[in-house]
C-alpha positions as CSV (number, residue, x, y, z in Angstrom):
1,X,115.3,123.3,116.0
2,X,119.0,122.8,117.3
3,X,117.4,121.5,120.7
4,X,114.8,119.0,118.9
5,X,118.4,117.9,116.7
6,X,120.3,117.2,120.3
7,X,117.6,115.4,121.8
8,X,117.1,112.7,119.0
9,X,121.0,112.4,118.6
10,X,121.1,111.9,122.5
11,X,118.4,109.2,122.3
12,X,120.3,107.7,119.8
13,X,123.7,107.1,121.2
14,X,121.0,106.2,124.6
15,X,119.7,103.4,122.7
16,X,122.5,102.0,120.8
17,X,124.6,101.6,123.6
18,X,121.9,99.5,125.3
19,X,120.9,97.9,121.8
20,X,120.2,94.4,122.9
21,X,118.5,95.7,126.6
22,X,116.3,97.9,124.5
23,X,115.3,94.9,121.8
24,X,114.3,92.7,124.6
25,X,112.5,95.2,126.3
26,X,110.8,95.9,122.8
27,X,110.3,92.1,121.9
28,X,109.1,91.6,124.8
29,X,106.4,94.3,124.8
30,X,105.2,93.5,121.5
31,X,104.5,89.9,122.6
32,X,102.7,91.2,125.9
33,X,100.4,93.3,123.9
34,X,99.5,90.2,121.8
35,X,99.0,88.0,124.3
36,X,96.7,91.1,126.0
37,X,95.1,91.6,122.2
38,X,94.2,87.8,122.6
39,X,93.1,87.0,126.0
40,X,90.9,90.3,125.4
41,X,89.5,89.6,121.9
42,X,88.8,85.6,122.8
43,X,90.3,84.3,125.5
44,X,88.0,80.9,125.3
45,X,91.2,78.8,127.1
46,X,91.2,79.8,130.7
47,X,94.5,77.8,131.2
48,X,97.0,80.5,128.8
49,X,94.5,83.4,129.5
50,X,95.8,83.4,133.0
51,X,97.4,87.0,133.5
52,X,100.4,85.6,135.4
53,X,101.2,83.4,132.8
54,X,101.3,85.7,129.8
55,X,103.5,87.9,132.3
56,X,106.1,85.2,131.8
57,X,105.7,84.2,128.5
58,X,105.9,88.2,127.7
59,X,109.5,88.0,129.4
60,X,110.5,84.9,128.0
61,X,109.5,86.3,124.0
62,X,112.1,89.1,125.2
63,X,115.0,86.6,124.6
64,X,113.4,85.9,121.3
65,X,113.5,87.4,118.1
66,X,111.0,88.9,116.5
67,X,110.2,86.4,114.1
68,X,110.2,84.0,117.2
69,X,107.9,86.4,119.2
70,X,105.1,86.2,116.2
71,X,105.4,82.2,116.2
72,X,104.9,82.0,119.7
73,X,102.1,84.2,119.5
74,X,100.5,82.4,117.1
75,X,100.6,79.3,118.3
76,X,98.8,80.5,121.4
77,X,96.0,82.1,119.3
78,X,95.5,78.8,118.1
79,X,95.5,77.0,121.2
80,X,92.9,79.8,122.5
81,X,90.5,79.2,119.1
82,X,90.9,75.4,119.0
83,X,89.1,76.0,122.9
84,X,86.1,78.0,120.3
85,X,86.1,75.9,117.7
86,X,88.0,73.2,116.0
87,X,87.2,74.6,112.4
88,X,88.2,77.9,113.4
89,X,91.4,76.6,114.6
90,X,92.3,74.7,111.9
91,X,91.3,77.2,109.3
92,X,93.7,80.4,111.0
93,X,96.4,77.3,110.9
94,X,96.2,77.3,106.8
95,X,95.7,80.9,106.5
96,X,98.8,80.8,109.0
97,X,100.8,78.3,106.9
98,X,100.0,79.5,103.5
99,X,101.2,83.0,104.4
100,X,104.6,81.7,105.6
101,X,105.1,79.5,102.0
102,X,104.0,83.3,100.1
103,X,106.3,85.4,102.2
104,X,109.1,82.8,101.3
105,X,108.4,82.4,97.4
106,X,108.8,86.3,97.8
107,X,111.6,86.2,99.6
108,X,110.1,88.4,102.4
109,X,112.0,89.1,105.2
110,X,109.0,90.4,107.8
111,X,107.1,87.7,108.5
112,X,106.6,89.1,112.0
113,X,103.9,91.3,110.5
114,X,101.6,88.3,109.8
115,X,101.0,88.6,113.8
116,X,101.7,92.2,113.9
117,X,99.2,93.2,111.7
118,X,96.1,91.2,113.6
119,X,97.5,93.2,116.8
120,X,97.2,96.3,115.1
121,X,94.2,95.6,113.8
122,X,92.5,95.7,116.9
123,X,93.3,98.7,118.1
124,X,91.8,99.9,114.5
125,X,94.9,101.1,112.7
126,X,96.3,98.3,110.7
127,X,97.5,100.7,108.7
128,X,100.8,101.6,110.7
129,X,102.3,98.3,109.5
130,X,101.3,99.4,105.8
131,X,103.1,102.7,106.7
132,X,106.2,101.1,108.4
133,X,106.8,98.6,105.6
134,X,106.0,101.0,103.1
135,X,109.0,103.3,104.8
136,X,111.8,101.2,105.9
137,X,111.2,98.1,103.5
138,X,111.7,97.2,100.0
139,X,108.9,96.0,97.5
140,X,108.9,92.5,99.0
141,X,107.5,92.8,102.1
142,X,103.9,93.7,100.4
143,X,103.1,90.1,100.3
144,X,104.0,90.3,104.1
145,X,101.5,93.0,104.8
146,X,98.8,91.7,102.3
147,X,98.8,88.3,104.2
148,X,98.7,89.7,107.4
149,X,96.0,91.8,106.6
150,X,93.8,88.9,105.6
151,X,94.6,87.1,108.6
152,X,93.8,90.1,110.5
153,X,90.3,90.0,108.8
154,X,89.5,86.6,109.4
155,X,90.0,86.6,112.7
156,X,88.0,89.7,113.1
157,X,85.4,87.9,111.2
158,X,85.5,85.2,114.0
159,X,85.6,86.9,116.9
160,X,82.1,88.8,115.7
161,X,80.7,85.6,115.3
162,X,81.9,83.7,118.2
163,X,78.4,82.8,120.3
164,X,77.1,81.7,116.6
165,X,80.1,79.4,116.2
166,X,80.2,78.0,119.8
167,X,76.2,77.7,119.9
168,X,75.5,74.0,118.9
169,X,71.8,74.9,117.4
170,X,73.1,76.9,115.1
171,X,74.2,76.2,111.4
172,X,76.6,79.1,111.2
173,X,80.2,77.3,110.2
174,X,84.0,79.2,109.9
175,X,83.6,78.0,106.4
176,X,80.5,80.0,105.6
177,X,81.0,83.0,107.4
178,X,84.7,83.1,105.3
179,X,82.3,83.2,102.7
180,X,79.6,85.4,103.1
181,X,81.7,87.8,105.0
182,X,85.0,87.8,103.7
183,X,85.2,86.3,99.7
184,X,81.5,88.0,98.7
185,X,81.8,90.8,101.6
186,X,82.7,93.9,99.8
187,X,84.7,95.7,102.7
188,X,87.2,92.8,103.1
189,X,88.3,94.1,99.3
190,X,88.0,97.8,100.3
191,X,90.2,96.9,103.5
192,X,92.9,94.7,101.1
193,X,93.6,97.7,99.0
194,X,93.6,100.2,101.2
195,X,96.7,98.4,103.0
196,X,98.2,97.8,99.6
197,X,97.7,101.1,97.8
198,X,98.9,102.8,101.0
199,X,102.1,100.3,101.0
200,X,102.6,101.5,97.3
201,X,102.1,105.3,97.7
202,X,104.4,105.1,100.9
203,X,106.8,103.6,99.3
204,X,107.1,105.2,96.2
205,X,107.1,108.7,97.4
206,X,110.0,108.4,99.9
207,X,112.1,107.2,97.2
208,X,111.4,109.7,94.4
209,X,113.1,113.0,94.0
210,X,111.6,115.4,96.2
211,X,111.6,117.4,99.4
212,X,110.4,116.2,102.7
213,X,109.4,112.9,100.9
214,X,108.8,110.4,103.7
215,X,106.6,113.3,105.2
216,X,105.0,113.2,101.9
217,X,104.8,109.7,101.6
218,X,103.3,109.8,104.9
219,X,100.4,112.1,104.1
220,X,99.6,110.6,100.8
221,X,99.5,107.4,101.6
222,X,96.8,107.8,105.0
223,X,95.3,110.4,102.4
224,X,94.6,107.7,100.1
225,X,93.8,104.6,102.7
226,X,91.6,107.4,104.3
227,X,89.1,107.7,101.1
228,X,89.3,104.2,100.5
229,X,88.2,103.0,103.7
230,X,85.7,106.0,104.1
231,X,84.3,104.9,100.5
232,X,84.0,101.1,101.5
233,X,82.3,101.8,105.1
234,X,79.9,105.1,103.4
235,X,78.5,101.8,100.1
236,X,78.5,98.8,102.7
237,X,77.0,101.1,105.7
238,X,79.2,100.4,108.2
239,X,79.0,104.2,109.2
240,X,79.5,103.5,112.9
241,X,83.3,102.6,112.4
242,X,84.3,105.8,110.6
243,X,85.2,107.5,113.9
244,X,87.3,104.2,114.9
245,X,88.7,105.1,111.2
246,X,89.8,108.2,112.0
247,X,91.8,108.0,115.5
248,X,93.7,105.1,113.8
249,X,94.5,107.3,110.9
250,X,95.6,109.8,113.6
251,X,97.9,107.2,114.8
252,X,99.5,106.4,111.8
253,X,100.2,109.9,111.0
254,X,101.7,110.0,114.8
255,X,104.1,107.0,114.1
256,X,105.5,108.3,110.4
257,X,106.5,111.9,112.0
258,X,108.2,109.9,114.6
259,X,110.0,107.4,112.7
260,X,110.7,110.4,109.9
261,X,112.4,112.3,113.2
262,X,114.1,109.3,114.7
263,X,115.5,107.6,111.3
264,X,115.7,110.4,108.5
265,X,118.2,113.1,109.6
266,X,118.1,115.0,106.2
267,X,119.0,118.9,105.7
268,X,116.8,120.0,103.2
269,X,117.7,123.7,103.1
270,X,121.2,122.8,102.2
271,X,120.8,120.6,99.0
272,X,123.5,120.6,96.7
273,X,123.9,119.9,92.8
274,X,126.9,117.4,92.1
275,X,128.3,117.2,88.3
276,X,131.2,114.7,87.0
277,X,131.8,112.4,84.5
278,X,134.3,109.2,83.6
279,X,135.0,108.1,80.9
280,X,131.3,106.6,80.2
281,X,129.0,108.7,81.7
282,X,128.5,111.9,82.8
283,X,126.4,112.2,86.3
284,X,124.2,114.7,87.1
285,X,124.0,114.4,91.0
286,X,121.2,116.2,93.3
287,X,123.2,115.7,97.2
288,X,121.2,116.1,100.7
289,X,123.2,116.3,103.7
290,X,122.6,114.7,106.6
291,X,121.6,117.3,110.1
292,X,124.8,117.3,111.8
293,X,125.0,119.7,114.9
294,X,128.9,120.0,116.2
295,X,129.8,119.3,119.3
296,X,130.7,121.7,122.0
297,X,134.0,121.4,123.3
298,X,133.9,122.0,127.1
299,X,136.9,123.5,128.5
300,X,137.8,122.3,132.0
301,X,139.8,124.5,134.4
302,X,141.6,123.1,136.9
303,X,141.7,125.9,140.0
């Protein structure tokens, strides 16, 4: 366990003394997968689909921040779907602007995970933004995740009916497939509370009084999304993405342990009861301390 301890505390110190070489390199990887996750999943304008091009624009997003990477990535996804349709383009524009006037009535901080969440939805584990929120955010950043989420959907919705929207002959419209398939489709509500129930769960259970909590919180909450989405894709019979269902619940459950090892350095076998008082009060305190492995000293000899 002691070895595990000295690795992550070495990573650590690794990382923050390269902070700002290691958020570039991060920035700019998310914005390369975005760009990849759009070029792949429409890629209608030839011109910004080029793979040189989003090689640069990748490394220029790595000056950015993140909230700069997700505007830059959206503003390419809708300069790819105005090359598929106008409508489209101009609908994912209000979805795009109404979700940026809700995460600021909120007061949510993350709007990076409007764009996050339509990358992640791809790879069929949304989820891990629910779970990341849920972990290392307060209440606020729900709306966030709830707006992404539907963004995320529409989009999905377009991109399965792309050769009906581009073919002229047809009288398929964005406005009736938002419609049919997402305001009277039954999974789009299944999917919606699956990302907010597990954003609730997760969040609750790290905070509450109990052992191993954002473990917990971890399990629980894929737990929950699990039967949600598993009940929603069993009554609409969408039976062929359960098994895309469960490798992204296998990567969610991946990323908490990760971020639980990386971020939460808590010694649960040496918890400790704290009592005092003041003149007001007296506090009944419950005290985890943090893993802390000393240092050995090395003793040079000079010969």
């Amino acid at each position: 366990m002691n070895a595990f301890i000295r690795i992550r505390d070495d990573i650590r110190k690794y990382i923050l003394s390269r902070e700002m070489l290691f958020i570039k390199i991060w920035n700019g990887l998310i914005a390369l997968v975005g760009l990849i996750c759009i070029k792949n999943n429409f890629g209608y304008n030839k011109t910004i689909s080029q793979t040189w091009l989003l090689i640069i624009m990748a490394i220029v997003c790595g000056f950015f921040p993140i909230q700069g990477v997700s505007i830059v990535l959206t503003i390419v996804l809708l300069v790819d779907l105005l090359s598929l349709s106008t409508e489209a383009a101009v609908v994912a524009l209000g979805f795009v602007v109404a979700s940026y006037l809700v995460c600021a009535y909120f007061r949510s901080k993350n709007t990076y995970n409007i764009a996050t969440v339509p990358i992640c939805y791809s790879f069929h584990s949304p989820y891990v933004i629910s779970l990341g929120a849920g972990l290392l955010s307060n209440i606020n950043e729900l709306c966030s995740v709830v707006c992404g989420s539907v963004t995320a959907y529409y989009l999905h919705i377009v991109k399965d009916n792309a050769a009906a929207i581009i073919d002229e002959t047809s009288a398929v419209s964005v406005v009736s497939l938002l419609n049919e398939q997402m305001l009277k489709g039954r999974m789009f509500y299944f999917y919606l509370v699956a990302m907010i129930a597990m954003f609730l769960i997760v969040y609750m259970l790290r905070q509450s009084n109990i052992n191993m909590s954002w473990i917990i919180a971890n399990l629980a909450g894929v737990a929950v999304e699990f039967i949600i989405m598993l009940t929603g894709f069993l009554l609409t019979s969408q039976k062929t993405e359960i098994l895309g269902l469960i490798f992204g619940n296998i990567l969610v459950i991946v990323v908490g342990i990760i971020l639980n090892y990386f971020i939460l350095d808590l010694d649960y076998s040496r918890i400790e009861k704290v009592q005092f008082e003041d003149d007001d009060y007296y506090y009944y305190v419950t005290a985890v301390p943090k893993i802390r492995i000393v240092e050995e000293e090395k003793e040079v000899k000079k010969i």
